[in-house]
N, C-alpha and C positions, 0 to 999 in steps of 0.2 A: 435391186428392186427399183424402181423407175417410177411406181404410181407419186410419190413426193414431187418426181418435174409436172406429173400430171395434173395434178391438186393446185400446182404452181400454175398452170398453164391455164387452167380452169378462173385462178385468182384475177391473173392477167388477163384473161379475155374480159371478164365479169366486170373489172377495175376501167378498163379501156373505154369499154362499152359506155358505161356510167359519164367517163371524164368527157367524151366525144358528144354526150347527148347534153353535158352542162354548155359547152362552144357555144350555144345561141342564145340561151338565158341569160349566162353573162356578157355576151356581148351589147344586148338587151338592155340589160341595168346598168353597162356603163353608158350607153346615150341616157337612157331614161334620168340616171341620176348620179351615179359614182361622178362623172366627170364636173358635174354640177354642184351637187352637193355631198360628196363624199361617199364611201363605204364603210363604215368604222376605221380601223387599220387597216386594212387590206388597200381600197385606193382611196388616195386625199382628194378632197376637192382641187381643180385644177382651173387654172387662167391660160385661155386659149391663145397665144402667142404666137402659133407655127402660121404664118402668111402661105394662102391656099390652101389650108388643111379644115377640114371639118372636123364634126365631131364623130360622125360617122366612119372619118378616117384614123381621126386618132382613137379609137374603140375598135378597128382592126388593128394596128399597128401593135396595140398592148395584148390583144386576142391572140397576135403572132406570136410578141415575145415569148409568153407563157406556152403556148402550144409548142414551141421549136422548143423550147428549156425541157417539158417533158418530154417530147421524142428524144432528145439525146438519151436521158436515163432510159426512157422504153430500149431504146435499143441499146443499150449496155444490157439490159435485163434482158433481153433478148437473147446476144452472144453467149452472156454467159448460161445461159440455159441449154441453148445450143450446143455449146464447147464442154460444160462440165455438168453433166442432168445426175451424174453419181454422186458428184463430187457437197457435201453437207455445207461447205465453206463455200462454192461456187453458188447454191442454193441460194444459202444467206444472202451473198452480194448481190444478186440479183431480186431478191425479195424487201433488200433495201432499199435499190435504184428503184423499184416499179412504185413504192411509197413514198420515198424521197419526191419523186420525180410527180408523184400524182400531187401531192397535197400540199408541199410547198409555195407554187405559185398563187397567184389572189385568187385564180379562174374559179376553185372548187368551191375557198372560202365564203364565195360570194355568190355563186349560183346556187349552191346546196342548200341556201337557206332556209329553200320555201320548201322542200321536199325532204320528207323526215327519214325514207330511206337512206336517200343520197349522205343526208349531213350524219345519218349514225354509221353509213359505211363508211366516208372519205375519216370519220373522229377513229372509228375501229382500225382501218389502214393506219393511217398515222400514229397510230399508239402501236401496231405491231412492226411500225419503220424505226422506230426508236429502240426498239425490243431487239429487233433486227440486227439494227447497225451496232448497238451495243453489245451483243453477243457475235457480231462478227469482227468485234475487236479484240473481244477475250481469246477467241479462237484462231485469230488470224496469224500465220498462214498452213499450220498445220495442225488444225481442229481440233487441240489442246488445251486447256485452261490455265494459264500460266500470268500468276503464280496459282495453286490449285485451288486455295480458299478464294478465289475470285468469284466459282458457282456460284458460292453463298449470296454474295452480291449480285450475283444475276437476276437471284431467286428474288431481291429485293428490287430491283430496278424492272423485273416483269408486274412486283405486285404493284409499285406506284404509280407504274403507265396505266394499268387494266382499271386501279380506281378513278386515274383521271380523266379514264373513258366513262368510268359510271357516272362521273359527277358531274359532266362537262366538261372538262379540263380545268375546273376549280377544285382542286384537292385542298390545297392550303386555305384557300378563302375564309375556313371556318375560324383558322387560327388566330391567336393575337400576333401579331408581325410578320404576317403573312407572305409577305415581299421579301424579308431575310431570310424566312424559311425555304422560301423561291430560290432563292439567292445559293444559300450553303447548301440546297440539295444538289443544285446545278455546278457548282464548282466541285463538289465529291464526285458527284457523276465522272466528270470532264477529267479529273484526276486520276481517276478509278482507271478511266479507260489510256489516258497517256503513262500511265506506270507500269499497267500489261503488256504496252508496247517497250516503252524501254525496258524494258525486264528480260521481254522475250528476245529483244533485238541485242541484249549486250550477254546472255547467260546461254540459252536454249538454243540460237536460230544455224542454221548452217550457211555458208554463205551466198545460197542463194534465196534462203528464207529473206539473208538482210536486205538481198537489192530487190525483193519482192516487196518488203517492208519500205524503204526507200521510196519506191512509186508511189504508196498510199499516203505515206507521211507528205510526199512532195504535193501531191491534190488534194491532200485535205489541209495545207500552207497556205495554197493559193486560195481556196475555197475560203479559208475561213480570214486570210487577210482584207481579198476581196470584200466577205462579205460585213466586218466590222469597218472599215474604210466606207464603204459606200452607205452602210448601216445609217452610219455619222451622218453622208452628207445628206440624207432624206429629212433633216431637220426643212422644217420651213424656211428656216433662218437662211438656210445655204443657198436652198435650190427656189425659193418666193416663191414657189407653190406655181409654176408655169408648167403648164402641158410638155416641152422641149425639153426643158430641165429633167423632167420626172422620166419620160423617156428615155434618156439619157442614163439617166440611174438605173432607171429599173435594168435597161439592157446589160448596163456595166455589172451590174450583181448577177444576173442570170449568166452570163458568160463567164463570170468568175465562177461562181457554183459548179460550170459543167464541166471545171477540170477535175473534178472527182469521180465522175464517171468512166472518165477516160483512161484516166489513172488507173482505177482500182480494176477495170478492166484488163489492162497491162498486165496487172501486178497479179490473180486472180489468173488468167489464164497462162502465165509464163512459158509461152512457148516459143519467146525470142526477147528476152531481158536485154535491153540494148545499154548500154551505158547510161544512166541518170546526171550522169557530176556531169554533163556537158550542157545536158537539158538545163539543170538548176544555174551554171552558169553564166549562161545565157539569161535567165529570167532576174538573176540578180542585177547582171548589168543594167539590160533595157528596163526594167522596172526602177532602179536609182536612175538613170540616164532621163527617164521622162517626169521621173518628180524635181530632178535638177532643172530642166529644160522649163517646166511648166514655171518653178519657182523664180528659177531665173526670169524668163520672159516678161511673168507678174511684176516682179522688182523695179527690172529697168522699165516697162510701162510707166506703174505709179512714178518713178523718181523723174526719167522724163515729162512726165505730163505737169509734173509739179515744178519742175526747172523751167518749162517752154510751154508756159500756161495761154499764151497766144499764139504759138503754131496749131496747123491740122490738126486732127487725130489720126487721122492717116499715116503722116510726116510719121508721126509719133513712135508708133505701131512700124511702120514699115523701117526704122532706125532700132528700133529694141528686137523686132526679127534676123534685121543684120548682124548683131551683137551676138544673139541666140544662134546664127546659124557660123559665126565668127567661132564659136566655142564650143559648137558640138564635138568636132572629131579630136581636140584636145582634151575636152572634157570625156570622152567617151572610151577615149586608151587610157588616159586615169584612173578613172573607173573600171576598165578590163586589167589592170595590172592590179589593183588593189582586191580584186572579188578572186584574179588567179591565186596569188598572193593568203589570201585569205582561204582561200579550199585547197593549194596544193604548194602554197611558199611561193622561196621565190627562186623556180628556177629557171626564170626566165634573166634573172642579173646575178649569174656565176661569178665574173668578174669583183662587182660589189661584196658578194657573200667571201672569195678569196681576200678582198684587202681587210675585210674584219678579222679573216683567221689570222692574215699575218701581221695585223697589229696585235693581235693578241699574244701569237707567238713569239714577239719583241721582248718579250716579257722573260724572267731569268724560270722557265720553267725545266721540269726534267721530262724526260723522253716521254713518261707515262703520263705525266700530265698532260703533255701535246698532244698526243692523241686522245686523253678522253675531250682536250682544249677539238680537236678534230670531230670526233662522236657528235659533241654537243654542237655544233656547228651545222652540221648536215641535219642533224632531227629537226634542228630549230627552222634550218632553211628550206625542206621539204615537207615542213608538219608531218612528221614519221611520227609515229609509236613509241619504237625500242630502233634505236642502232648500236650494234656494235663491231669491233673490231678484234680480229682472233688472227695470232700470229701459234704456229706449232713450235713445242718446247719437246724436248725430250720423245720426239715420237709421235703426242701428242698436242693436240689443237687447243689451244687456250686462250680467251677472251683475258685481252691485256685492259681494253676502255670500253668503256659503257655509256649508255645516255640511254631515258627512260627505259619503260619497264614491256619484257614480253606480255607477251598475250595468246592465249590457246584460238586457234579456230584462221588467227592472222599467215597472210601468203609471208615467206621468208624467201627473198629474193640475195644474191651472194653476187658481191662485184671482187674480182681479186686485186691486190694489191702486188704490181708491179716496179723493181726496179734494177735499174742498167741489165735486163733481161728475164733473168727469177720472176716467179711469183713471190712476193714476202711474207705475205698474208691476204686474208680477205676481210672484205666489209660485210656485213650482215645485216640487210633493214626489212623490215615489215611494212606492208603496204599501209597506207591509207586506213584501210576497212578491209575485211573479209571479201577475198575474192577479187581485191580490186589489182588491176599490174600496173606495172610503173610505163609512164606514156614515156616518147621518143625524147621532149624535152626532159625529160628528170633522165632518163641515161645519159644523155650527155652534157647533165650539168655533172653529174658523178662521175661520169670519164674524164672531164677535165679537171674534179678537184682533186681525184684519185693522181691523177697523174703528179701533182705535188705532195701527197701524202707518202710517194715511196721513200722518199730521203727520210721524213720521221719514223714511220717502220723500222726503217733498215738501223736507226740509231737504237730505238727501243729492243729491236733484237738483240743487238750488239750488247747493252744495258742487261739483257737478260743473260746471255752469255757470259757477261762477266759474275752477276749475282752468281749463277749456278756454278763458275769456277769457283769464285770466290767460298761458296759452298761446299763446296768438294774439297778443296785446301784445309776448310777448317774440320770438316770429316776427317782428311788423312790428318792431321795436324793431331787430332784428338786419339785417332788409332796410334799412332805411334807413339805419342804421349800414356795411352794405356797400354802398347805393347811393353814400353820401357818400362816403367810399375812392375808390370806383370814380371818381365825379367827380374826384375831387383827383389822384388816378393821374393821370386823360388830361389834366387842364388842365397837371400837371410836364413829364406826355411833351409838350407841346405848345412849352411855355416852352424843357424841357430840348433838347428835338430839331428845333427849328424859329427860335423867336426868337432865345434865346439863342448858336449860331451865328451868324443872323444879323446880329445885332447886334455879335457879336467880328468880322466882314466888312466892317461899318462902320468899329468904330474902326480899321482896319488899311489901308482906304481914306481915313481923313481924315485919318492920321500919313503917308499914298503922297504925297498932294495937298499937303500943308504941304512938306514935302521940293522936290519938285519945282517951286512955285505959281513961281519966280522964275527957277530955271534954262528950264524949258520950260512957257510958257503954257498951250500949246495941249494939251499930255498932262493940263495939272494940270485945266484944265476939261473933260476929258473923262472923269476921273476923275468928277471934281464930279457930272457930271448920273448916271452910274452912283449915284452915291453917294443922289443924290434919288430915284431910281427904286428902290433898294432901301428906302428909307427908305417911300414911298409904300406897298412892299408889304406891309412891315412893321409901317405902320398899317392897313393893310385885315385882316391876320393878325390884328392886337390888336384891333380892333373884330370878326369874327368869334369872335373867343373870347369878349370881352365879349356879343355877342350869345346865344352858346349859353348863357351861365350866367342869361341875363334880358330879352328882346327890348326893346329900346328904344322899339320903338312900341307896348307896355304903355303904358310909362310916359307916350309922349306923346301917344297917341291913344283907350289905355282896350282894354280886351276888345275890344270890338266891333269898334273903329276897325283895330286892331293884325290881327283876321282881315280884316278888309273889304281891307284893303290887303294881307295877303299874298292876298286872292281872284283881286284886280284882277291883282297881278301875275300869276299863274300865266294870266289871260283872256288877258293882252296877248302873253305870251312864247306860250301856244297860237295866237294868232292871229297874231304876224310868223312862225312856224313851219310855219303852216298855208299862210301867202302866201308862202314861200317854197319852198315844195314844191308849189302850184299845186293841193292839196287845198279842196275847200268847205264839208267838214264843221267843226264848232268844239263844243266842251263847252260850255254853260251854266253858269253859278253863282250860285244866289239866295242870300239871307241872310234868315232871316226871325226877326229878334229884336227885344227891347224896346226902346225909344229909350232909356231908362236902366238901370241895372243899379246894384242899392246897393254899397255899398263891400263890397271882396271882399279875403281874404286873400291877398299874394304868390304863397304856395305855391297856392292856387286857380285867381290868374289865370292863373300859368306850365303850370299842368296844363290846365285849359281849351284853353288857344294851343296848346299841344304839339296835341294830341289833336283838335281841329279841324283843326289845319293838315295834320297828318301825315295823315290820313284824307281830307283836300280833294287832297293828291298824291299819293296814291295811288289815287283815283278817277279823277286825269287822267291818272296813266302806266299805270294797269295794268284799268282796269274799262271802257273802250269805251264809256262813256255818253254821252249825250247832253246830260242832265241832272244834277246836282249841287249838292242843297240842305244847307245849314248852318242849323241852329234850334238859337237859345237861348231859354231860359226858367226862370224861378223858382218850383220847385211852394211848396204852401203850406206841406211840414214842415218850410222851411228849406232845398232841395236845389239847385243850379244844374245844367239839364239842356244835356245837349250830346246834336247828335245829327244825324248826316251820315249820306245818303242817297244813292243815286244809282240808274238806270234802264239798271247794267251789266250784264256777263256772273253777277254775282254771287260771293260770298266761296265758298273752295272750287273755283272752276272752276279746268282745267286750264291756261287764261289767265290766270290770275290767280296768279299767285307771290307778289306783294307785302305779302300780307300774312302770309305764317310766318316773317318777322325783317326784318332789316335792309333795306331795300327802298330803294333809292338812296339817297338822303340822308337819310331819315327815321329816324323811332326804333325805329318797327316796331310790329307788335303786342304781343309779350311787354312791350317799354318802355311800352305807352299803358295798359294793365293794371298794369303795375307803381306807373304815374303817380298812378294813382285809389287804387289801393289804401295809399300811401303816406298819403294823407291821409283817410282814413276811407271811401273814397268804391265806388260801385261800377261794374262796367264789362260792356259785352257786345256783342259781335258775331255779325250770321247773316245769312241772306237773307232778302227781303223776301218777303211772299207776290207781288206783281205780278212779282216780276223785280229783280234790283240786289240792293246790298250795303246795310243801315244797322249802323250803328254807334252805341254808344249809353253815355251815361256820363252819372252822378249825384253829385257834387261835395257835399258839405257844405258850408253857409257859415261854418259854426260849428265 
C-alpha cells in the first residue's frame, strides 16, 4: 500500500508551504528587532561588528543559514521517500528529517509567533519529530522492537510529547523541581534509546544491520558533539554578543547537525555501505589536529605577546603561525598513528610489536606458553576479538593458544603457519566487527610475524608428540602390567583350583595304601594304580600349564619348526575326522618361510606362535576353506612378518564367529592384537580381495 508515502507527501507539501511563507516574516523581525533587541532564545541581541555589512545583510545571511540547514533534511526526506515509499523505517527517517529539519532552526520559532496556525502546527510537527525519531530508534534497522518491552516505552514517550503539545511545551512547569524532572526525563529518554542501539547492535543485528547502524551512530557523534561544543560557545561570555561571532556559531552548529541527515540517509537506504572506519578516521584525526592547532596557536600567541610586550602584534602572530605551521605535519602523523593505533593497533610498527614478543620470549617459558605468549600479542597489536592458534594432533585440529574470547556473527579469517616448507598450523582471528576484513596493512603485519612463529609451532608440535608418546608408553606400560596380573591370576587359579587339590588327593591315597599295603593286598594295589593314574594326570595338567606360559617346541624345534608341527597336527586330527565321518573334503596347509630365521626375542617368538597358530585354528574350525597358507618373512626395516591366509567364507561373515573373542581354545582376536601391541609391533585383520580371511602381523626384532 503506498497511500502512507502519500499522507507523507501531503505533510510535506503542507509543512514546506508554511515554512517558505514564514522566510519574510522572519526575516522582518530580525531587522525590525531580533538583531536589536533580541528574540527570547532563538536569536540574541547582536553588536554589529562585520565592516560593510548592514543589518539588512546580516538578516540574510541568518535567513540563509537556516533555509540551507532545512533543505538538507528536505532533501534527505525527500530521497528517502523516493528510495523506500514501502519501506515503515525509511518513512520514519524521513518523517523525522522533514521535522527535525523544519522546526529546529530559530526561522519557525520566531515567525510563528503571531499566527496561531503556524505556531500549533510547527509545536504539532515538532512533537511528532521527537515521536519520530524516537521510534525510529527502537526500530532501527529492521523495524523490530528490540529489546521488546521497549513498545511500552514508546507508548510513554508518544504520551509526554502529545501533552507537551497540549500544554505548550510546559509539561513539568506545574511540578515542584520542575528542571530535575526536565532533567531525568531527558537522560531516561536518551538512555532508552542508546541501549536499543547497543543491544540491537551487539545481540540481534546481522552484519550489515551493524555497518548500517554504524553510519547513524557516526552522525548522530558528530551532530550531537557539534552541537554541545558550539551549544557552550553561545554563552555571551564567549562569543560578546557580536553579530560575526554569532554567525559564526550559528553556521558551525547548523553544519554539524547536517551530518545526520546525510548519514542516516546512508545507512537507511544501504545500497552501497562503503566502509565507515576510514570516514571516522579521518574525522578523528582532523578534528584532534584542529583543536591542537587552534590550542596551540592560542598558547604561543598569549606566551609571546607576554614575552615581547613591545614587539608588533603582527611580529607576534606571524612568529606563533611559524611554530604552528613548524608542527603541523609532525603533529599530524602523531596524531594518524595514534587514531590508527587506537581503531585497528598497531600494524603499522610490526617490527616494535616483534621485539616485545621476543623480549617476552627470553623468558624460561614452554612451548605452549609461547604461543599463547604469541596469541596474546597479535590480539593486543591488532585490537582482535579472539585469536587463536590450532596445530592438528591425531588426525585432528586442535587449538594449542588462545587469547580472548569468540564471538557469533564475527568474520574468522585463517593465516597458516609455515615452516622450512609444511604448513604446521594455522592462526585463526576475527575481524574487527562483523563484516569487517582485514585491510592490506594487517596481512602483512601477520605475514611477517607468522613468518617467526613457525620455529614456536614446530617446538609445540614436537612437545605434543612427545605428551602423546609419552602417553601411549604409559597405556602400554599399564596393559602389560594388567596383562602380567592377569597371567599370574589364571596360572594361581590353576595351581589353587586344580593341582593343588589334586595333589592333597594324592597324599591321602598313599597314607590309604601304607595303612592297608599289609592287612589287604589286593585294596592296597588298587589304591596304587588309582594313585598313578591321577599322578599321570597331573603331569599332563603341569606340562599344559607349562605349555601355555612358553611352548616347548620353541625351544626344541625354533619358530618355524614349532608352527610346522602344530600345522601337521591340526592336517592329521582333520583327516582321521574327515575318515571318520566318511567325508572327502580336507583343508590344505602350506608354510611358505625362510630356511632360517636370525635369533629372535622370547617375547617375539611366543607372539609369532601365538598368532599363527590361533589364526591356522580358526581357519580350520570356523572359515570352510580349502586352503590355508602361513608366510614368514623378514622385511628390511627390521620387522618379522606373519601372515595367514585362507580361500574361506571370509572375516565378518555370519559363519564365522571365531573371530570376536575366544573362539575354542584359542586366544582370540582381541588377545593376537593385544600380543603385537605388547611388544611394539603391529596387527591387522579383513578380507582378502579374492575371497578368505588374511591376517596380518609386523613384529619388531629389536
Amino acid at each position: 500500500m503506498r497511500w502512507p508515502a502519500w499522507l507523507f507527501g501531503l505533510l510535506f507539501a503542507a509543512t514546506a508551504a508554511l515554512y517558505f511563507n514564514c522566510i519574510p516574516a522572519y526575516y522582518d523581525k530580525l531587522q525590525a528587532q531580533c538583531l536589536a533587541q533580541g528574540c527570547g532564545l532563538s536569536v540574541p541581541a547582536l553588536t554589529l561588528d562585520i565592516a560593510g555589512l548592514s543589518v539588512a545583510e546580516i538578516s540574510l545571511i541568518l535567513v540563509a543559514i537556516d533555509v540551507l540547514f532545512t533543505l538538507v533534511f528536505y532533501a534527505s526526506a525527500l530521497i528517502l521517500l523516493w528510495k523506500s515509499p514501502r519501506e515503515p523505517v525509511g518513512l520514519l527517517a524521513a518523517l523525522a528529517m522533514l521535522a527535525f529539519g523544519t522546526t529546529f532552526p530559530s526561522l519557525v520559532n520566531v515567525a510563528s509567533m503571531q499566527g496561531l496556525f503556524a505556531y500549533y502546527w510547527f509545536q504539532g510537527l515538532s512533537a511528532i519529530g521527537w515521536m519520530s525519531i524516537s521510534l525510529f530508534c527502537l526500530l532501527f534497522p529492521n523495524g523490530r522492537f528490540v529489546p521488546s518491552w521497549s513498545r511500552y516505552a514508546m507508548l510513554a514517550i508518544a504520551a509526554v510529547n502529545v501533552a507537551g503539545f497540549v500544554k505548550g511545551g510546559q509539561i513539568w512547569s506545574g511540578l515542584p523541581g520542575s528542571e530535575l524532572f526536565s532533567l531525568a526525563w531527558f537522560l531516561a529518554f536518551t538512555a532508552l534509546l542508546i541501549y536499543a542501539q547497543i543491544r540491537r547492535f551487539r545481540v540481534h543485528s546481522s552484519p550489515a544491520e551493524r555497518q548500517q547502524t554504524k553510519w547513524v551512530v557516526y552522525g548522530v557523534a558528530i551532530a550531537f558533539v557539534g552541537f554541545v561544543v558550539i551549544s557552550i560557545l553561545f554563552d555571551p561570555r564567549f562569543y560578546d554578543g557580536k553579530a560575526s561571532n554569532f554567525i559564526y556559531l550559528n553556521a558551525g552548529l547548523h553544519l554539524g547537525l547536517s551530518a545526520l541527515p546525510i548519514t542516516l540517509t546512508l545507512a537507511v537506504l544501504r545500497r552501497r555501505l562503503w566502509d565507515i572506519n576510514p570516514l571516522v578516521n579521518r574525522t578523528l584525526v582532523y578534528g584532534a589536529l584542529t583543536l591542537c592547532i587552534v590550542l596551540l596557536y592560542a598558547g604561543a600567541v598569549l606566551y609571546l605577546d607576554r614575552l615581547f610586550r613591545a614587539w608588533n602584534p603582527f611580529v607576534v602572530s606571524l612568529i606563533a603561525t611559524g611554530l604552528v605551521a613548524a608542527a603541523f605535519a609532525p603533529l599530524k602523523e602523531w596524531l594518524q598513528r595514534r587514531v590508527n593505533r587506537l581503531m585497528k593497533g598497531r600494524h603499522d610498527d610490526p617490527y616494535a610489536v616483534l621485539l616485545e614478543l621476543g623480549s617476552r620470549l627470553t623468558q624460561p617459558l614452554a612451548p605452549d606458553a609461547m604461543l599463547k605468549a604469541l596469541a596474546v600479542q597479535v590480539q593486543g597489536a591488532l585490537r582482535l576479538p579472539y585469536v587463536g592458534i590450532a596445530i592438528e594432533i591425531e588426525g585432528e585440529e586442535t587449538f594449542i593458544a588462545e587469547a580472548g574470547e569468540r564471538r557469533e556473527g564475527y568474520d574468522v579469517h585463517a593465516f597458516p603457519i609455515v615452516y622450512r616448507g609444511p604448513a604446521l598450523g594455522t592462526l585463526y582471528a576475527l575481524g574487527r566487527s562483523p563484516g569487517e576484513a582485514f585491510t592490506a596493512d594487517d596481512e602483512r603485519f601477520l605475514e611477517l610475524l607468522l613468518r617467526h612463529a613457525g620455529p614456536l609451532v614446530n617446538n609445540a608440535d614436537m612437545l605434543q608428540a612427545m605428551r602423546r608418546l609419552t602417553e601411549d608408553l604409559r597405556e602400554s606400560r599399564e596393559k602389560l602390567v594388567l596383562a602380567r596380573e592377569e597371567e599370574r591370576r589364571r596360572i594361581r587359579n590353576n595351581l589353587h583350583d586344580e593341582l593343588a587339590p589334586r595333589l592333597a588327593a594324592l597324599a591321602l591315597k598313599t597314607a590309604t595304601a601304607r595303612k592297608v599295603v599289609e592287612r589287604e593286598p589286593a585294596s592296597a594295589a588298587a589304591i596304587l594304580e588309582d594313585l598313578g593314574r591321577d599322578i599321570r594326570t597331573s603331569v599332563g595338567d603341569i606340562r599344559a600349564l607349562v605349555n601355555d606360559l612358553r611352548p616347548p617346541a620353541l625351544d626344541e624345534f625354533g619358530l618355524i619348526g614349532a608352527i610346522r608341527m602344530r600345522v601337521d597336527e591340526l592336517a592329521k586330527t582333520s583327516a582321521d575326522r574327515l575318515a571318520a565321518e566318511g567325508a572327502d573334503a580336507r583343508i590344505a596347509f602350506r608354510i611358505d618361510a625362510p630356511r632360517e630365521l636370525p635369533p629372535l626375542r622370547a617375547a617375539v617368538e611366543v607372539a609369532a606362535y601365538r598368532i599363527a597358530t590361533e589364526s591356522v585354528v580358526n581357519a580350520w574350525k570356523h572359515a570352510e576353506a580349502a586352503v590355508c597358507q602361513v608366510t614368514l618373512g623378514i622385511e628390511a626395516d627390521g620387522r618379522l612378518i606373519v601372515e595367514v591366509t585362507d580361500d574361506g567364507v571370509g572375516v565378518g561373515a555370519p559363519r564365522l564367529p571365531g573371530w570376536s573373542g575366544q573362539a575354542g581354545g584359542g586366544i582370540g582376536l582381541v588377545s593376537m592384537r593385544e600380543r603385537a601391541a605388547e611388544i611394539g609391533g603391529e596387527f591387522a585383520i579383513g578380507r582378502r580381495d579374492g575371497g578368505g580371511t588374511r591376517v596380518w602381523a609386523a613384529l619388531p626384532l629389536q
